[in-house]
One Martini backbone bead per residue (centre of mass of N, CA, C, O) as a GRO file, in nm:
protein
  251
    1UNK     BB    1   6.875  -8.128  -1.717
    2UNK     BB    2   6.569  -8.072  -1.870
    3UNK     BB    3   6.533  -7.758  -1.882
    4UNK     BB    4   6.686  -7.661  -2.161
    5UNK     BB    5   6.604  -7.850  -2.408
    6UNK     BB    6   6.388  -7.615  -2.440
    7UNK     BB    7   6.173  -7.382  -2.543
    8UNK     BB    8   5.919  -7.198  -2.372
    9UNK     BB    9   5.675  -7.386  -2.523
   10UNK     BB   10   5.428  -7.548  -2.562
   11UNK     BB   11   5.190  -7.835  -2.605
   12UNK     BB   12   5.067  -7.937  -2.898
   13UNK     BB   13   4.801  -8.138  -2.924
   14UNK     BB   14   4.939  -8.372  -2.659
   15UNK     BB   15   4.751  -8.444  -2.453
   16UNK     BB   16   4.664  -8.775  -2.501
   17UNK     BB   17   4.956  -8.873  -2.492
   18UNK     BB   18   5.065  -8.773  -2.239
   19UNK     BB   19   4.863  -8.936  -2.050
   20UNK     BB   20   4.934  -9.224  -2.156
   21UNK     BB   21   5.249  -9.197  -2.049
   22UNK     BB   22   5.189  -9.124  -1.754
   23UNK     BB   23   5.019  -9.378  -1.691
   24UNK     BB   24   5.241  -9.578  -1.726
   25UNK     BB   25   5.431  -9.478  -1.525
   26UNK     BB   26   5.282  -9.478  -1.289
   27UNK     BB   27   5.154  -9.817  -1.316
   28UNK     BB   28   5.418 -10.001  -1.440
   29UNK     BB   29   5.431  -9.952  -1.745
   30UNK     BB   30   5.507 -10.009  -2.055
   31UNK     BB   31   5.589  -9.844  -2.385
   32UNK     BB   32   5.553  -9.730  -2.693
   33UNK     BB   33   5.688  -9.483  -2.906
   34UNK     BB   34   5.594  -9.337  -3.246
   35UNK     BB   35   5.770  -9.124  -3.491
   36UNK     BB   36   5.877  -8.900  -3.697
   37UNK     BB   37   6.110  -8.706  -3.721
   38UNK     BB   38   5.980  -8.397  -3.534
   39UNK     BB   39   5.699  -8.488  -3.376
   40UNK     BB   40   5.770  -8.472  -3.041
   41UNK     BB   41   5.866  -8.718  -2.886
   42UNK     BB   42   6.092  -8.556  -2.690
   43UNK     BB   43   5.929  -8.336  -2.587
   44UNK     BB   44   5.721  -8.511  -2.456
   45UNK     BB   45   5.888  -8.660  -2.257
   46UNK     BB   46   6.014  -8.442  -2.120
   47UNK     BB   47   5.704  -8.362  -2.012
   48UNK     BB   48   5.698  -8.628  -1.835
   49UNK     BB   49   5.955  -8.615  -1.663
   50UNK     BB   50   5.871  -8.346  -1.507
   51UNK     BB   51   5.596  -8.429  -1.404
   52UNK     BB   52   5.854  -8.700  -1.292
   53UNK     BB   53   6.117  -8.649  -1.153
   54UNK     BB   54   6.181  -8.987  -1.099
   55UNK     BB   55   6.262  -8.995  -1.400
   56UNK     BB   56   6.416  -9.161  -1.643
   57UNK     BB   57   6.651  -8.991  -1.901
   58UNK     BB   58   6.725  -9.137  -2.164
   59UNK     BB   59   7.001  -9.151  -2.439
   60UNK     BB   60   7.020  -9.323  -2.660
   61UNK     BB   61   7.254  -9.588  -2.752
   62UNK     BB   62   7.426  -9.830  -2.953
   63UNK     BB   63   7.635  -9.856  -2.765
   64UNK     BB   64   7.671 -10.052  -2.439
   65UNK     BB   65   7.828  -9.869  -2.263
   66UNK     BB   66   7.710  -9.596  -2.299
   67UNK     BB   67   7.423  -9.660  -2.238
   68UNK     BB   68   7.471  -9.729  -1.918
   69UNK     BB   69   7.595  -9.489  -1.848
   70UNK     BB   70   7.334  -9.344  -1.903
   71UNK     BB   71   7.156  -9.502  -1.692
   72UNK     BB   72   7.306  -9.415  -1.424
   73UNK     BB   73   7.321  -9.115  -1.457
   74UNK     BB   74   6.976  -9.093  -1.489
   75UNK     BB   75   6.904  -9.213  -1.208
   76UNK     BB   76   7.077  -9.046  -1.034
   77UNK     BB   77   6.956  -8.776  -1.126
   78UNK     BB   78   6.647  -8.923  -1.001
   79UNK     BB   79   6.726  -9.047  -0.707
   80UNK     BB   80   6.844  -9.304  -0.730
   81UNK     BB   81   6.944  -9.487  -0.467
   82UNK     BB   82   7.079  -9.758  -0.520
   83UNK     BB   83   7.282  -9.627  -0.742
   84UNK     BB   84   7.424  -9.394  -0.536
   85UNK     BB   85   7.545  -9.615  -0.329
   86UNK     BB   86   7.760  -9.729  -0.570
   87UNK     BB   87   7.881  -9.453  -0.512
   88UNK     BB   88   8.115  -9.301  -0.388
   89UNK     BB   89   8.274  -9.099  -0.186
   90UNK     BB   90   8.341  -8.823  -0.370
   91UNK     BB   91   8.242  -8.903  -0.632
   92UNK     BB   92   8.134  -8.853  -0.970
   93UNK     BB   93   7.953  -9.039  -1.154
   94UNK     BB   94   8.096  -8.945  -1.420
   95UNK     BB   95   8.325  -9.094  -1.372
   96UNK     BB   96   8.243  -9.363  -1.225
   97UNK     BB   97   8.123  -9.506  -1.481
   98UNK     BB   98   8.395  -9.430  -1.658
   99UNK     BB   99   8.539  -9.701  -1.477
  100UNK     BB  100   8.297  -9.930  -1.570
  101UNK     BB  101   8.245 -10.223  -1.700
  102UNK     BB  102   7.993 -10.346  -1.823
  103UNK     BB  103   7.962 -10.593  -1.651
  104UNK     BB  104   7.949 -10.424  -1.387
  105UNK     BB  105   7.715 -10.209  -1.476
  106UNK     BB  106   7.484 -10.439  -1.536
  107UNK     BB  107   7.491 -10.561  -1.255
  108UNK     BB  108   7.412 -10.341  -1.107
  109UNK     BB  109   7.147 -10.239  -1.239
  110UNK     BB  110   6.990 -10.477  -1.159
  111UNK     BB  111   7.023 -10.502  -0.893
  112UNK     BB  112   6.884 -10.184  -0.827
  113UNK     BB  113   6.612 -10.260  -0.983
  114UNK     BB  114   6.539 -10.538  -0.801
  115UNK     BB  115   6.507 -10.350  -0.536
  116UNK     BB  116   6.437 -10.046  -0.695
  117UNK     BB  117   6.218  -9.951  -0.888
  118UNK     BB  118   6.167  -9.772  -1.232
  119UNK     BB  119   6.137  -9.474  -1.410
  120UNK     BB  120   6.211  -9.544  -1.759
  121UNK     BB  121   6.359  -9.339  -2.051
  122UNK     BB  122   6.378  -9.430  -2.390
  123UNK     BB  123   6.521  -9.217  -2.645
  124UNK     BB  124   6.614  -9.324  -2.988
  125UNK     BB  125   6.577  -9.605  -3.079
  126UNK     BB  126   6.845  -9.764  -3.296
  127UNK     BB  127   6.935 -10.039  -3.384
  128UNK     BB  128   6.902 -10.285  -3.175
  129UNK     BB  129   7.084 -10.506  -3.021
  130UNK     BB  130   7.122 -10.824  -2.845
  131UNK     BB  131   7.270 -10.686  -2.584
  132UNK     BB  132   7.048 -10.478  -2.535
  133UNK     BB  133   6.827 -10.701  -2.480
  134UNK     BB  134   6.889 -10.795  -2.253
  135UNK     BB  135   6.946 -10.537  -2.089
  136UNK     BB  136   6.647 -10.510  -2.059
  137UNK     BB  137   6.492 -10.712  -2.010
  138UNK     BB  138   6.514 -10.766  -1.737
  139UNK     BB  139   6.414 -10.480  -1.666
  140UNK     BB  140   6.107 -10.567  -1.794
  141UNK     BB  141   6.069 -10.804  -1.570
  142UNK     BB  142   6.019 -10.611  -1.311
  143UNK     BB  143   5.832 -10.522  -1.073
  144UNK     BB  144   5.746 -10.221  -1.090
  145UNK     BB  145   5.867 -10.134  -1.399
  146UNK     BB  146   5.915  -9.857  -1.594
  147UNK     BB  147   5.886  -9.829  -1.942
  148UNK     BB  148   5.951  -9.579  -2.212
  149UNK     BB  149   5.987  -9.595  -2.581
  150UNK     BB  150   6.147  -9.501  -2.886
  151UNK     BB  151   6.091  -9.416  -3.199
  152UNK     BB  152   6.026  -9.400  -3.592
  153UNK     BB  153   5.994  -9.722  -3.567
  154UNK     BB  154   5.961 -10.095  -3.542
  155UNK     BB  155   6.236 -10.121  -3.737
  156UNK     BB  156   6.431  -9.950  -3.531
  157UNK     BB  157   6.437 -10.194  -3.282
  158UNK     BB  158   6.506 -10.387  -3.351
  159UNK     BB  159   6.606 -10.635  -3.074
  160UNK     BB  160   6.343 -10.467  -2.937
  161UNK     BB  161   6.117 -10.582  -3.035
  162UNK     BB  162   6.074 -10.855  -2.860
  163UNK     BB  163   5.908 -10.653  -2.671
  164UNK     BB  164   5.805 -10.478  -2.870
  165UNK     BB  165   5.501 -10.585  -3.002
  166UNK     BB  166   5.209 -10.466  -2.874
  167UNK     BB  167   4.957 -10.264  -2.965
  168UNK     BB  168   4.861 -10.213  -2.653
  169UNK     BB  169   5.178 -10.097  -2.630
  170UNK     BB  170   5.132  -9.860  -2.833
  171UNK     BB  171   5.209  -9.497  -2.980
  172UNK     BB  172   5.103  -9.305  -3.199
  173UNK     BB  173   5.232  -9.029  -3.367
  174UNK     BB  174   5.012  -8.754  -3.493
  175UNK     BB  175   4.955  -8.524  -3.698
  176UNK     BB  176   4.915  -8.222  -3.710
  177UNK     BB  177   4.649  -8.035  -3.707
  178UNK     BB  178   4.562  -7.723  -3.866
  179UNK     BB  179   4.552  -7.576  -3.619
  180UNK     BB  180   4.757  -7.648  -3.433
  181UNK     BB  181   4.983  -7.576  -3.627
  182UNK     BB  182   4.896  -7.263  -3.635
  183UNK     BB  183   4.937  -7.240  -3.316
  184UNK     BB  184   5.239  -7.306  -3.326
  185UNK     BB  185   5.327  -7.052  -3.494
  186UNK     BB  186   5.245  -6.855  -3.351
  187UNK     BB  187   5.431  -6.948  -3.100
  188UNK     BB  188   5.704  -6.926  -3.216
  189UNK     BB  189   5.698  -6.655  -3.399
  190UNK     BB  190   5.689  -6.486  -3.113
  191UNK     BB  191   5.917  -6.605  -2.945
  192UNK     BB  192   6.146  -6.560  -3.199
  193UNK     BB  193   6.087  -6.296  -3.341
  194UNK     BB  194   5.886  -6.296  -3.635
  195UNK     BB  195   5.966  -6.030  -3.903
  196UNK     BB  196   5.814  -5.967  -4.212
  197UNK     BB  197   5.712  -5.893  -4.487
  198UNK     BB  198   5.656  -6.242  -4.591
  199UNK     BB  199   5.516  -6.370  -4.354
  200UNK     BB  200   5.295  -6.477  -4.459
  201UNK     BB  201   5.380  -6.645  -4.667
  202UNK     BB  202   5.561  -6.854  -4.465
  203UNK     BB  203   5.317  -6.982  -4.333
  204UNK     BB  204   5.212  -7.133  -4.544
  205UNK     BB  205   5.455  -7.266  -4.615
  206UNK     BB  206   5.518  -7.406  -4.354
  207UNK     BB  207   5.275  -7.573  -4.343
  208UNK     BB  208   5.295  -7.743  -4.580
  209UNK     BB  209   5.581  -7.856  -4.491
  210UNK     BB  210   5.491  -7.982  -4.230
  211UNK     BB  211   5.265  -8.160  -4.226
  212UNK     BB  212   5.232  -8.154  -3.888
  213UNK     BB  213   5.509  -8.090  -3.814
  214UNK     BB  214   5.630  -7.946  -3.532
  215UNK     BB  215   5.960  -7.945  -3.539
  216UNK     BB  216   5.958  -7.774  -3.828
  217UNK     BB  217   5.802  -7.524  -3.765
  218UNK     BB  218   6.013  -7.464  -3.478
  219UNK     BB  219   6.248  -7.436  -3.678
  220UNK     BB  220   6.181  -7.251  -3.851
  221UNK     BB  221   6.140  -6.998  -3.709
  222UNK     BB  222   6.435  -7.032  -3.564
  223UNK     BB  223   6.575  -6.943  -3.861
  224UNK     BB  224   6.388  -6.671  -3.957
  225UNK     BB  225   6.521  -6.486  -3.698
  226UNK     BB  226   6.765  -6.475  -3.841
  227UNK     BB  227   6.986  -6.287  -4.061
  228UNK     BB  228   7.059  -6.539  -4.281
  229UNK     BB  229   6.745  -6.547  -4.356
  230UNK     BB  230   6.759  -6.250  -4.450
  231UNK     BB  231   6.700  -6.005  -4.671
  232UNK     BB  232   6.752  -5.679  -4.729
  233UNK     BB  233   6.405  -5.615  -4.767
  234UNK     BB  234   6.315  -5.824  -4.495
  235UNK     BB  235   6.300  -6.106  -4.620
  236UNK     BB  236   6.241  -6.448  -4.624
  237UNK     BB  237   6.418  -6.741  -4.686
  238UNK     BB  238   6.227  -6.988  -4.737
  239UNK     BB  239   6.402  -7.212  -4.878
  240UNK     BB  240   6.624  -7.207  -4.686
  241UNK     BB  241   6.421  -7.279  -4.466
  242UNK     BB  242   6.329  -7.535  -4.554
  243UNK     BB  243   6.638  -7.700  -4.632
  244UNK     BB  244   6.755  -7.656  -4.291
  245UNK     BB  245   6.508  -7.783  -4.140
  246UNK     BB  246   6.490  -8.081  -4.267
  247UNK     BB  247   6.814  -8.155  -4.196
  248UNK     BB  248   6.776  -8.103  -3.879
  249UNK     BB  249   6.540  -8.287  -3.798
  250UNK     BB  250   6.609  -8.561  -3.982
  251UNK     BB  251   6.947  -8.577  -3.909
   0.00000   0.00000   0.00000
């Protein structure tokens, strides 16, 4: 399910990120992960759940019914016991889950992971409800179950604040150092094969404008490598890769 998620660029400069996150997950603890959309935010999450691959990878959403729904297929798909139990045999899951009402998925869940307890990561976290607060709470204090939780900032957590509240449970990502920004833009822009008359110049520009941000890097090279963004005497267009990427990332 995550294999494709991305294209295969390294990670960079978020060694020490990577480890925190990873061991939050081993021990069985909670962690908030906050950053900037395009910060790599998600890119981190999903190499920290390949590297466990019994981590459940959820993307949020607002809605608590489709929220549920993600959680119960997520689980499944990391061979969570409790609730792939739970599927009538012959049914699909995502049927199955598609056809169950908030009220029973909920509580299936419940008792599944306090049965079973689990790693899992919720990523994209916006302004969530009292219901979500609910749902999450009780499967927070469950003994050796781990969330990791993402969002782009404290204010972003809604009611969700009042769990991840810690500072010392808490990991803010910072923008790439200026080699790093350097060095993934060489890696994207090989990826990518970017080849242009105003190649420096791009790079240039593209560091400028992404001030660190790593998803933005490696947008503007995956635009610059289209052939609508370059003009007839193969020079990129610069600007309109500029506001093309920042639309793409922050959107």
């Amino acid at each position: 399910m995550l294999e494709s998620t991305f294209p295969a660029l390294p990670l960079v400069a978020l060694g020490p990120e990577r480890k925190r996150i990873e061991s939050a997950l081993g021990n069985g603890e909670s962690l908030l992960v906050l950053g900037p959309g395009g910060c790599g935010k998600t890119r981190l999450l999903v190499e920290c759940c390949r590297s466990a691959p019994s981590t459940a990878f959820v993307r949020y959403s607002a809605k608590l019914h489709l929220l549920l729904q993600g959680v119960a297929r997520a689980l499944i798909d990391a061979g969570h016991t409790a609730v792939s139990q739970c599927v009538p045999g012959g049914s699909e899951p995502a049927q199955w889950t598609s056809r169950q009402t908030s009220v029973h998925l909920r509580g299936i869940l419940w008792k599944a992971l306090e049965k079973q307890p689990a790693r899992m990561v919720v990523d994209g976290v916006d302004t969530a409800s009292f219901p979500v607060l609910r749902f999450f709470q009780r499967i927070y204090f469950i003994q050796g179950m781990s969330m990791v939780v993402s969002a782009r900032d404290a204010f972003a957590l809604g009611a969700l604040g009042r769990l991840f509240w810690d500072p010392g449970k808490t990991l803010q990502l910072k923008p790439l150092h200026d080699a790093a920004s350097g060095e993934l833009f060489e890696t994207a822009a090989r990826h990518y094969g970017v080849a242009a008359a105003n190649l420096h110049e791009f790079r240039g520009r593209v560091l400028e404008a992404a001030a660190g941000n790593g998803g933005r890097i490696v947008e503007m090279c995956r635009l610059a490598a289209k052939p609508e963004y370059l003009t007839a005497s193969g020079k990129i267009k610069i600007e309109l890769v500029r506001i093309d990427s920042l639309i793409r990332t922050m959107g």
